[in-house]
N, C-alpha and C positions, 0 to 999 in steps of 0.2 A: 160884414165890417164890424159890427158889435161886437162878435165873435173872437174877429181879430184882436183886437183894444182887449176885452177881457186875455184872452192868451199871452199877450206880452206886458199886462199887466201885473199877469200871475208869473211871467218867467222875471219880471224885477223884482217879484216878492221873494221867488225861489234864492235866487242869485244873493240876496240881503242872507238869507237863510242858509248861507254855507254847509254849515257840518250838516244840519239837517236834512239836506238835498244829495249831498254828496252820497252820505251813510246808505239812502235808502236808494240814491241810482244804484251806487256801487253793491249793493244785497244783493237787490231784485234780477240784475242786469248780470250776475254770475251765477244764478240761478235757472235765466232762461236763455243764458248760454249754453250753460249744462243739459238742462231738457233737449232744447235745437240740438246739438250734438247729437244725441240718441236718437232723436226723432229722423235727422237726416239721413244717418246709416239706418234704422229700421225700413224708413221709406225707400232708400237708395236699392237694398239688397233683396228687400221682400215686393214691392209696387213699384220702382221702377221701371219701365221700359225699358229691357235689353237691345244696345244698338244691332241685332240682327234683325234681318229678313220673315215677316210674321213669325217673332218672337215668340209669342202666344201661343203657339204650336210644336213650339219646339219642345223636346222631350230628352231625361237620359236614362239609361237604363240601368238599377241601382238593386246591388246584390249584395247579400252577409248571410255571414255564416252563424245564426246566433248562440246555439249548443256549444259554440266556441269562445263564447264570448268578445267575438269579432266585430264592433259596432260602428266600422266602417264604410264604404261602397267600396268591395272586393273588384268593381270590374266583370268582365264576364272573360271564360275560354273561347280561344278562337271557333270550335267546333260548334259552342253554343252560339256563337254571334252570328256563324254563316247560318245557321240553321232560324235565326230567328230574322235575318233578313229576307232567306227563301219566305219563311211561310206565316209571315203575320200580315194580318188581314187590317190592324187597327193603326199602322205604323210604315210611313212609306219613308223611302231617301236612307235607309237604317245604314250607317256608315260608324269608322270606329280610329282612335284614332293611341296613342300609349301617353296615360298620363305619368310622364317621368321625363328630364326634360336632362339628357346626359351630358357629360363633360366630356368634351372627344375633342383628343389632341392634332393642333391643325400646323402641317409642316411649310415652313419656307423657305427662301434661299439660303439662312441660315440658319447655326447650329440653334437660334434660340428656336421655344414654341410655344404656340400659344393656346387655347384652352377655345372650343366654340360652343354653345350651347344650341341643344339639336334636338329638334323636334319630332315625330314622325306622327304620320295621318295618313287616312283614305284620301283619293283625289278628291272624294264627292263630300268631304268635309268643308271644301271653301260653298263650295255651289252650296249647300245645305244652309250655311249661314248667311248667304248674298253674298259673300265678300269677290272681290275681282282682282284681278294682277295690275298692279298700276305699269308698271312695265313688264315685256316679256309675255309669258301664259301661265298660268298654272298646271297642273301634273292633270297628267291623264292617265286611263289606264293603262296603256299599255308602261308608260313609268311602275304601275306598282305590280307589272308582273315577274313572277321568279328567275332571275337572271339576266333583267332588264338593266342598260346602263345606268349607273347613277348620277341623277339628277335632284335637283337644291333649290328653295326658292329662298331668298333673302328678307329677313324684319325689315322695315323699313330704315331703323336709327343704325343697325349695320352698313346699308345700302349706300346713306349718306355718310358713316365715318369712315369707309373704306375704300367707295367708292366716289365718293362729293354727287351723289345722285345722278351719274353717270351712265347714261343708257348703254356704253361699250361694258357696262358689268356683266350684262346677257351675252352668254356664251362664253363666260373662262372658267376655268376653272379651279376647284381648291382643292388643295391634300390635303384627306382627314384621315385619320387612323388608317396609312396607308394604300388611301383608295382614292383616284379622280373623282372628284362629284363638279358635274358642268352645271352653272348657276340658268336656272331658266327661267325665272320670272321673279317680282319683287311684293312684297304684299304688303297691302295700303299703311300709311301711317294711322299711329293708333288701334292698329287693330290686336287688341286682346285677348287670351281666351287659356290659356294654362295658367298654372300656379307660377310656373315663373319663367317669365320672358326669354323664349327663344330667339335665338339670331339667324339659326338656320332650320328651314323644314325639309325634310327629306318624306318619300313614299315610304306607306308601309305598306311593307310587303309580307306573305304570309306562304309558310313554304310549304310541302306536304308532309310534313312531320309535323307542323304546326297542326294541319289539319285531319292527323289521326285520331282514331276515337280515344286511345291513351291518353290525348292530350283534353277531351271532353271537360276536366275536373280541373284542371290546373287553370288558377284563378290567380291573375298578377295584377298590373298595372293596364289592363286592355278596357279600352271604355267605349261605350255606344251612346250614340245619341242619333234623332232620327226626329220626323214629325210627324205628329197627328194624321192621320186621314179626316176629310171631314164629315160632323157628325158620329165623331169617335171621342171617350174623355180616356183618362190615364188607367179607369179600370178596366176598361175592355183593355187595354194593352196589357196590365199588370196580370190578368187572368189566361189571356194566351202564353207569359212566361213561363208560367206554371205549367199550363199544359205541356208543352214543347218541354220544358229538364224533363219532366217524365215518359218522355219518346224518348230520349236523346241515351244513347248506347254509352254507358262513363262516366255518365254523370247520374243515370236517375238512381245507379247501386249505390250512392254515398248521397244523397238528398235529408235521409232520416239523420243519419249520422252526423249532417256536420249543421242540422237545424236551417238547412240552405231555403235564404228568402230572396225571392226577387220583385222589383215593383218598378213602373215606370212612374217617373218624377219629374215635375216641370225641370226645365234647364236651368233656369237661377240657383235651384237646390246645389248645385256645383259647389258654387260661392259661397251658400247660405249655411250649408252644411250645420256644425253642431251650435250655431251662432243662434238661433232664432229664442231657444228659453232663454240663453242667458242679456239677451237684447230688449226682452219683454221685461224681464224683473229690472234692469238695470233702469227702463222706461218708468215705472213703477216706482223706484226709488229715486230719482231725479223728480218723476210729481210728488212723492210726500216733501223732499226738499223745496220744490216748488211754494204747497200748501203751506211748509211752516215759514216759507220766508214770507209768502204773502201775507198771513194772517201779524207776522212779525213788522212789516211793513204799513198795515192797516193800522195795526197800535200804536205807531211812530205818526202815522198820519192822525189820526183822532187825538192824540196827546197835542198835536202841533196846535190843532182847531178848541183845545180845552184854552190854550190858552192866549185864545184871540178870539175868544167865544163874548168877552166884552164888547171887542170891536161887530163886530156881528150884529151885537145888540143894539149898539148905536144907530147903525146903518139903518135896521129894519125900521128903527124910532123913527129917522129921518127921513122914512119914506122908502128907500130900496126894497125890491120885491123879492120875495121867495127867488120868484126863476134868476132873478140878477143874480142872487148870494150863491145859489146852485149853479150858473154856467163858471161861474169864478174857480167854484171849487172842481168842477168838469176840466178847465181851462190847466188850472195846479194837477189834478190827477194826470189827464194826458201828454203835460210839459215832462211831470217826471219817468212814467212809464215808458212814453217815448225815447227821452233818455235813456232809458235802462234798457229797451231794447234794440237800441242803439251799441251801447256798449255789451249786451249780449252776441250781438252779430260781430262785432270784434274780435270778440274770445272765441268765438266759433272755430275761429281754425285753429287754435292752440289745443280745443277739447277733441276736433279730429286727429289730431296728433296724437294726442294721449290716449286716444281709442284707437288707432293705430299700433301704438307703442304695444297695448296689452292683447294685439292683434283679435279684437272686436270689429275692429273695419279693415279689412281683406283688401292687400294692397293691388291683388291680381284680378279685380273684378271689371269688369268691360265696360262695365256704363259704369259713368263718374256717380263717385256718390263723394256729396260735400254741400257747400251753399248755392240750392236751385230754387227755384221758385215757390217750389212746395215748403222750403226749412222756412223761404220769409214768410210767408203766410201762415204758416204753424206759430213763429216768433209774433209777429202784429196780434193775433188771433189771442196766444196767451197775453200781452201788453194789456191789450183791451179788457179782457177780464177782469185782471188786476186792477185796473181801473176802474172796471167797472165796481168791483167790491169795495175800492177805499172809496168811491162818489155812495153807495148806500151807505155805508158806515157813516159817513158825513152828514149825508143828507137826512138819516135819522138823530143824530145828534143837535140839526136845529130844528126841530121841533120842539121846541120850548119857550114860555110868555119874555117876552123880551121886558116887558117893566122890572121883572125878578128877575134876571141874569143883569140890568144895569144898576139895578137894588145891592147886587153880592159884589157890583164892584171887579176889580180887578183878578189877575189868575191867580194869587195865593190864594183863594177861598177855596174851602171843598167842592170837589167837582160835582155833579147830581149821580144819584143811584142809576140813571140808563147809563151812564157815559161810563162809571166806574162798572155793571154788570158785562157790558160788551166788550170794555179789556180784558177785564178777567177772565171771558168766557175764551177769548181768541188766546188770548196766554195759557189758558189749562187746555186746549187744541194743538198749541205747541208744544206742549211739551211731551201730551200722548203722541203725537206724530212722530217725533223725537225718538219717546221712548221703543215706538213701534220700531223703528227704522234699527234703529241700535240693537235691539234686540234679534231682529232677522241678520243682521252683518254679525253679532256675539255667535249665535247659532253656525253660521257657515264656519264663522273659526273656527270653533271648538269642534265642530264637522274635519276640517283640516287639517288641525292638530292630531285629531286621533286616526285620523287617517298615513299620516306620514309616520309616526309610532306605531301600525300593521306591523309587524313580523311578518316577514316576508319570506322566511323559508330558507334563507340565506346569506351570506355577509355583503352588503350591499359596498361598503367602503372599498377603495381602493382597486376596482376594478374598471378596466376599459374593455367596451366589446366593438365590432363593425362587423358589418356582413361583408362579404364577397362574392360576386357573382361572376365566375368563369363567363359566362356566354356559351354554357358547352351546349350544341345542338341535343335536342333529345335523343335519339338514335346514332350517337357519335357510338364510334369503335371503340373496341377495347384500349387500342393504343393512343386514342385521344383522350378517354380516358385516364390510362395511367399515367400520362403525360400531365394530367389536371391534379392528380394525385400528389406524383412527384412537388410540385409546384405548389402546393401546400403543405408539403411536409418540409419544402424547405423556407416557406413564410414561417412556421412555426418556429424551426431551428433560430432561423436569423433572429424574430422577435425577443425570443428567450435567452439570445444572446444579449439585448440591451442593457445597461447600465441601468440598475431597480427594477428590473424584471423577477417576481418571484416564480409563477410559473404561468404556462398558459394552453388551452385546452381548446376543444372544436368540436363545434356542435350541430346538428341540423337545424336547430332552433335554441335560443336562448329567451329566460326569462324577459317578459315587457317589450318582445323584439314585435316584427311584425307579421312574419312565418306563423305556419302551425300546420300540424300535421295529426291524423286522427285514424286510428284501425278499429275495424273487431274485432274479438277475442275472447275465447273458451277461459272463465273462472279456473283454478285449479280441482280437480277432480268432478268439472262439468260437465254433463253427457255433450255429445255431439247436437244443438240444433240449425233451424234457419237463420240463416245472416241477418234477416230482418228482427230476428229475435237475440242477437246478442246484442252484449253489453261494447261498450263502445270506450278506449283510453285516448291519451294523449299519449302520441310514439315520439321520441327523442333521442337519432345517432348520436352518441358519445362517444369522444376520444376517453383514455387511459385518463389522462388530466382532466376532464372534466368537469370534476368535481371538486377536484382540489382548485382549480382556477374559481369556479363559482363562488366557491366555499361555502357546497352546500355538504350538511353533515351525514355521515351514513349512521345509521340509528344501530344497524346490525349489519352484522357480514364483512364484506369488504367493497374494493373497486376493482374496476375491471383489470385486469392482467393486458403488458406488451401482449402478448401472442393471442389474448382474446380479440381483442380489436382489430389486431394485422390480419385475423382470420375469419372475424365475423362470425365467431362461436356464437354457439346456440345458449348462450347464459345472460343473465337479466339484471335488470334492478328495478326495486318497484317501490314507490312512494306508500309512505303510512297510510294514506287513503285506500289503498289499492292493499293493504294488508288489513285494512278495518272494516272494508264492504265484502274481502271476497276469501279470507284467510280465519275467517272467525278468532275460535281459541287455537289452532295450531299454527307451528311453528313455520313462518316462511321459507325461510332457509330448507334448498331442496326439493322446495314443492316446484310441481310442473303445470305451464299452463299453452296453448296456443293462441297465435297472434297472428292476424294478415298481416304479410311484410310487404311491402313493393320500398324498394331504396327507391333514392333519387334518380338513379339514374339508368335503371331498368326502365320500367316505365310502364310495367306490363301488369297483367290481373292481380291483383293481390292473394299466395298463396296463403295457407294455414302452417305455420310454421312452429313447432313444438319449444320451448325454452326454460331454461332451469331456473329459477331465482336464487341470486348469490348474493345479495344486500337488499337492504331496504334504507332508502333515503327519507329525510323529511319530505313534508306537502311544500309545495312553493307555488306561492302566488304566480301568478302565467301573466295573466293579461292587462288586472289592475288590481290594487290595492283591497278595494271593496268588495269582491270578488268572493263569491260562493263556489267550492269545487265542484262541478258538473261531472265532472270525469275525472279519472285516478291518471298518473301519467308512469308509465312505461320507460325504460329508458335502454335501449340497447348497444350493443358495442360496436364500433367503425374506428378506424384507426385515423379517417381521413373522409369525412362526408364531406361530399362535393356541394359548392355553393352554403358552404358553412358561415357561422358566425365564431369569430375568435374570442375569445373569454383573456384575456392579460392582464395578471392580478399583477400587483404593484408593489413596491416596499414604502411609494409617497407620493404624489400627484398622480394619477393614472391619465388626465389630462395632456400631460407633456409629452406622451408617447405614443401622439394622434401622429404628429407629422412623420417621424423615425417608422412609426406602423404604413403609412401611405405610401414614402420614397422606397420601404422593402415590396410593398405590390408593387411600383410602378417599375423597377427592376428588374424582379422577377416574372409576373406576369403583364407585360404590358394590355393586351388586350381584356383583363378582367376589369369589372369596374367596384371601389372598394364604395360603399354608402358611409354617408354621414356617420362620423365614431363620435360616441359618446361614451362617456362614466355612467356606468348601471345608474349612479342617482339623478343623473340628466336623463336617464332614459324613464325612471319611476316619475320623476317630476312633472315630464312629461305627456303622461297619463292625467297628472292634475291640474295641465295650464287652465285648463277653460275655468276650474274650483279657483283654483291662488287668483286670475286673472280679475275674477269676478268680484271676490275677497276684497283684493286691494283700491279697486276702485268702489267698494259698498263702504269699504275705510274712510277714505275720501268724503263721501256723498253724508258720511256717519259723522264724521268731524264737524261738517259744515255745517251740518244739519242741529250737532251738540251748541255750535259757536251762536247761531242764531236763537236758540233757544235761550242761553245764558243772557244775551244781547236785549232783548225780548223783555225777561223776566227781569233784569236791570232796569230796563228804562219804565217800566211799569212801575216798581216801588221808587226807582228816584224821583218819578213823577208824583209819586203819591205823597213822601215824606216832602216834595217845595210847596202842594199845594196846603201839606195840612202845619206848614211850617207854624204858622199863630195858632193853629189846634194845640199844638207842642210846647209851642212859648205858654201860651197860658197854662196847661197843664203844669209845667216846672214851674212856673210862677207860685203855684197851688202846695206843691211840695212834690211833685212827684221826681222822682230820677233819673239821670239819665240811663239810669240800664231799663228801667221799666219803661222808658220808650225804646230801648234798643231789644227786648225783649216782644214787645208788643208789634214795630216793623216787622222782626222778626216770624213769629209766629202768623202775622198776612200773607205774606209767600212762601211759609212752610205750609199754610193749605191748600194754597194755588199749587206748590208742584205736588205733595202727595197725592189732591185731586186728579191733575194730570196722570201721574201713575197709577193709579187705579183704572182709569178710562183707558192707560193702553192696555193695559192684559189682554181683552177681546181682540184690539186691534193684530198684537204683537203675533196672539194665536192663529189669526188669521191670515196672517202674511206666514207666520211657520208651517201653514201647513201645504200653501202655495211652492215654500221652499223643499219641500217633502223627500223629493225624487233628489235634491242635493244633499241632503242630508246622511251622516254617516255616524250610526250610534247615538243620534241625540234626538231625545224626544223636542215636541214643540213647546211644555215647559220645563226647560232643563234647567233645574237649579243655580246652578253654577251661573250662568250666564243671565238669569234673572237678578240672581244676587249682585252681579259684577253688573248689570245694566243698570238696576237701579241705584247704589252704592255711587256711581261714576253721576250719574245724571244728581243725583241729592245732592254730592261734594259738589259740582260746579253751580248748581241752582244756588244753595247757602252761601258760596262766594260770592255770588252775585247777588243774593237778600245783603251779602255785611256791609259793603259799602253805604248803601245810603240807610240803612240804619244804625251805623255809625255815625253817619251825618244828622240823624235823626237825634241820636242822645248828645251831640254836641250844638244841640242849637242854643244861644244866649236869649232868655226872657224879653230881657229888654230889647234887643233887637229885634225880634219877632216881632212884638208890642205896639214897635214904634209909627207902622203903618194903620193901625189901626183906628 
């Protein structure tokens, strides 16, 4: 009850105390919004419980290529998955399912149609997660064997807008792409589990061209997931991986070559993907923001108590006890904190939005990640803190003779040497926190900057490119073949026809795409050795245009001739790399070297294939920007690579001629499916969301962090110039001037920030070198952004010293005086 009375005592002090209350709810309480935000998706994505069935166990199975610069999960070959379901000892239930979620057109009684989104999986995929069919069954095997009917189970928010949750849905059926599929069962609401929400699951099915050994290396969209045995961890799994590629007939001849890793990974890893460094630093930079609001918040509170440090006095004279004046100020401390993390949990959902927005929190993740029980208790937990720091800060502030604080009288008087050492100290904390924060955010710019200024190898502007995927079986005929041929040479034609079309080219792979392709190959005038001993390129079918679409430049020689490509002559082109490692001082042009060739669409051993070099191209960046060339890249002639990417250079927006490029595939080949078209600079940018994404919100956390500092270091010297306001008067009384008081404010908080800058260097260095592995061309003290960090931080510090030393050289004598 005591307890009570001081608390509502202190909220009608608060509440007298407007702007004072308001200022420091509204700091603190957008501060540990911002933390809570981070903290709920690090928790949500990394410690969470995933809603499946002993989650804990579950596992995927995560492959790249790294000699390729591939820093993705490739997935595995059907040949490798069956083989790793037969014979791993650490890993049972091993099921696979295609992460790619396609657009297949669904017909009805009318001419119009509609688009479904369609999933495919093992049957043993629902069983593996617990999930059950709420209506209906789920697939069984015999659904996923080769030339079994087709059958469909329904999302659940299909189920209801198509259906109105309709049990007569089991057993009709739907035309998609041609084909009856009879709906068999419907799967639970909420259940998630790809990148993006299917409507329909169909079996996967796996045919016997799937399962030749040609097919051993061919590494797409196919994923495994499986669990633990138990008394098994993820290394025994990860070490049977290994074993098994190097049995596996297809795969262990191209293991050295393409730097192929494999490792088993918890299942979260899905979600978590490249998310987890940049969710750590972000955690990191939301607590320095933290730190400098708190300690920004403590000076506003110890300024509050300097000057009702009178009243204080009084009370203890009158008999009030230590612990009275202490629970008051406990009472004030958790009135406002509470406050604040109150309206922290407010903002909560607005900062998962914006962590949304810059896709840090992963909209397709299965367990909710947002405000649960763990964000509130993180939120109270930092409250408390906070709290707990401005009740010491107080609590050492009265420790002082009460006869001599009612002796000095009222708050104009100079406040004592503890109460002035403990702002300053908390002020020159803010500002190195400040400086620290600013300076790691300056660093990843100027990281950014030079990175998007790479030369790339090629003309990036005004080009559009898409892949296309026929669906041509591997072992299709000759005449299915040239029927896929045909059907690209007349996408090409029709493209090239469009209105600012300037040309456009086809490639087996294009720069920043997601393809790549790697051979061995005899140097020019190299003896003959073991495979295991050559050197290894990047191979790239080229059309005639290919280059001129790219607008990559040829240094020497020329391009490939109509008749070399319609023929698949035995003549080259080879990147200045590939003339600087293996051509010395002679002349390329003319020299001969051998290459393993397997096209697309053979599919068979790769022979040694003799070829002439007739250009040399520049080096081009492949995979990203920051990129060191590993291997020279090779580029040979095809008139028409199948499952190509189109190159459509532009005369002016290369954007506008996404849709014209899509309705010419859906025309001509309906059954191919065209991927996401992007502008070569949406494709490079690409490669840097996770850098820009991180950038802009360290922007953000850098402002706020600037604002509070400036706020901070204001209300220190305002407070300083009311209390020494009769120091001042008497002083001008004396003769002195008012600029030599504005001189003298002045120079008090020009050694409180300089101190501060000095004390961040360590800091700054210390977080730069945390940023290290981001970092692109800039050391950890990189000039430029030292200069610009402190330069930025000085100019808003001294705006915030001029006010109240302005105030300071216009105080009038006599008025100052008058209280005296």
């Amino acid at each position: 009850m005591i307890f009570l009375r001081d608390l509502k005592f202190a909220l009608r002090r608060l509440i007298r105390s407007g702007g004072f209350s308001v200022t420091v709810v509204l700091l603190l309480g957008l501060a540990l919004g911002a933390t809570a935000g981070v903290f709920s998706v690090i928790y949500g994505l990394m410690y969470k419980p995933l809603p499946f069935a002993q989650a804990e166990q579950l596992v995927t199975v995560d492959t790249r290529f790294s000699s390729m610069n591939i820093d993705f999960n490739l997935g595995v070959s059907v040949p490798y998955f069956e083989r790793i379901a037969a014979q791993s000892t650490a890993m049972a239930d091993v099921t696979a399912y295609r992460d790619v979620v396609t657009e297949e057109h669904e017909e009805g009684d009318t001419d119009a149609s509609a688009s479904l989104r369609v999933a495919r999986a093992q049957p043993g995929l629902f069983g593996l997660l617990g999930v059950g069919a709420v209506a209906g069954r789920l697939f069984n095997a015999d659904d996923a064997k080769e030339g079994a009917a087709p059958v469909a189970m329904l999302d659940w928010d299909t189920w209801q807008a198509r259906f109105a949750g309709s049990a007569d849905a089991i057993g009709k059926t739907l035309r998609v792409d041609g084909k009856d599929i009879r709906i068999v069962g419907v799967l639970p609401r909420g259940f998630r589990f790809l990148r993006k929400q299917p409507q329909l699951w169909t079996p996967l099915i796996f045919t016997a061209a799937d399962r030749g050994t040609p097919q051993a290396g061919n590494f797409s969209d196919l994923m495994a997931i499986a669990r633990l045995r138990p008394g098994r961890a993820t290394a025994d799994a990860t070490g049977e991986l290994g074993a098994i590629a190097h049995s596996l007939d297809g795969l262990k001849e191209i293991l050295d070559v393409t730097g192929f890793k494999a490792s088993v990974k918890p299942l979260r890893s899905i979600w978590l993907e490249q998310r987890q460094s940049a969710l750590n630093l972000m955690l990191l930079a939301v607590l320095l923001v933290l730190l400098v609001t708190a300690a920004n918040v403590c000076n506003l509170y110890i300024a509050r108590l300097l000057t009702r440090r009178h009243e204080a006095a009084l009370l203890e004279a009158l008999g009030a006890s230590g612990g009275r004046l202490l629970r008051q100020i406990v009472a004030e401390t958790l009135c406002l904190c509470g406050a604040a993390a109150l309206l922290g949990l407010i903002l909560l959902p607005a900062g998962l939005a914006l962590m949304a927005k810059f896709e840090l929190l992963p909209q397709d993740a299965p367990q909710r990640v947002g405000i649960d029980a763990a964000t509130l208790l993180f939120i109270v937990v930092l409250a408390a803190a906070v709290a707990a720091a401005m009740t010491l800060a107080a609590a050492a502030l009265q420790r002082r003779n009460a006869y001599e604080a009612i002796k000095q009288g009222g708050s104009r008087q100079t406040q004592g040497g503890r109460a002035q050492r403990v702002r300053q100290a908390l002020l020159v904390g803010q500002i190195a926190l400040t400086a620290a924060l600013l300076v790691g955010t300056g660093l990843l710019l100027r990281s950014s900057q030079l990175l998007l200024r790479e030369n790339v190898g090629f003309d990036r502007d005004h080009l559009l490119m898409a892949a296309i995927d026929f669906k041509l079986d591997p072992r299709a005929g000759e005449a299915e073949q040239l029927r896929v041929r045909a059907n690209l040479r007349a996408m090409i034609e029709r493209v090239q026809a469009l209105p600012g079309v300037s040309v456009v080219g086809a490639g087996s792979m294009a720069p920043f795409g997601t393809s790549d392709s790697a051979s061995n190959f005899l140097p020019p005038g190299a003896p003959d050795v073991e495979q295991s001993a050559q050197p290894t390129a990047r191979n790239v079918f080229a059309s005639q245009d290919y280059f001129a679409a790219l607008g990559l430049p040829l240094l020497r020689g020329r391009a490939f001739l109509a008749d070399e490509t319609h023929g698949d002559a035995s003549v080259a082109i080879v990147d200045a790399d590939f003339v600087q490692r293996y051509c010395a001082d002679r002349d390329p042009l003319g020299l001969k070297f051998k290459i393993g060739v397997q096209t697309p669409v053979e599919q068979t051993q790769e022979q040694m294939r003799e070829y002439t070099i007739v250009g040399v191209a520049a080096t081009v960046k492949q995979r990203s920007l920051d990129e060191h060339a590993e291997r020279p890249t090779i580029y040979l002639p095809q008139e028409t690579p199948l499952n190509s990417t189109l190159l459509v250079r532009s005369k002016s927006d290369p954007a506008a001629l996404a849709e014209p490029l899509k309705q010419i595939v859906r025309e001509i080949a309906p059954q191919a499916r065209l991927a996401e078209t992007f502008t070569m600079r949406e494709w490079i940018e690409r490669t840097l969301r996770d850098r820009l994404r991180l950038n802009t919100l360290l922007e953000l956390l850098g402002a706020m962090s600037l604002t509070l500092a400036a706020i901070g270091l204001y209300a220190v010297l305002a407070y300083s110039v009311r209390v020494r306001t009769t120091e001042f008067g008497v002083r001008m009384a004396l003769g002195a001037s008012g600029g030599g008081v504005l001189k003298s404010v002045l120079l008090q908080g020009t050694r409180l920030i300089v101190l501060g800058l000095l004390l961040a260097l360590p800091l700054a260095y210390a977080l730069a070198r945390l940023l290290g592995a981001r970092l692109y061309q800039v050391g950890a003290f990189d000039p430029l952004t030292l200069f610009g960090v402190g330069a930025l931080l000085l100019t808003v510090s001294l705006i915030a010293c001029g006010v109240p030393a302005w105030r300071a050289s216009r105080v009038d004598p006599i008025e100052a005086l008058r209280y005296e």
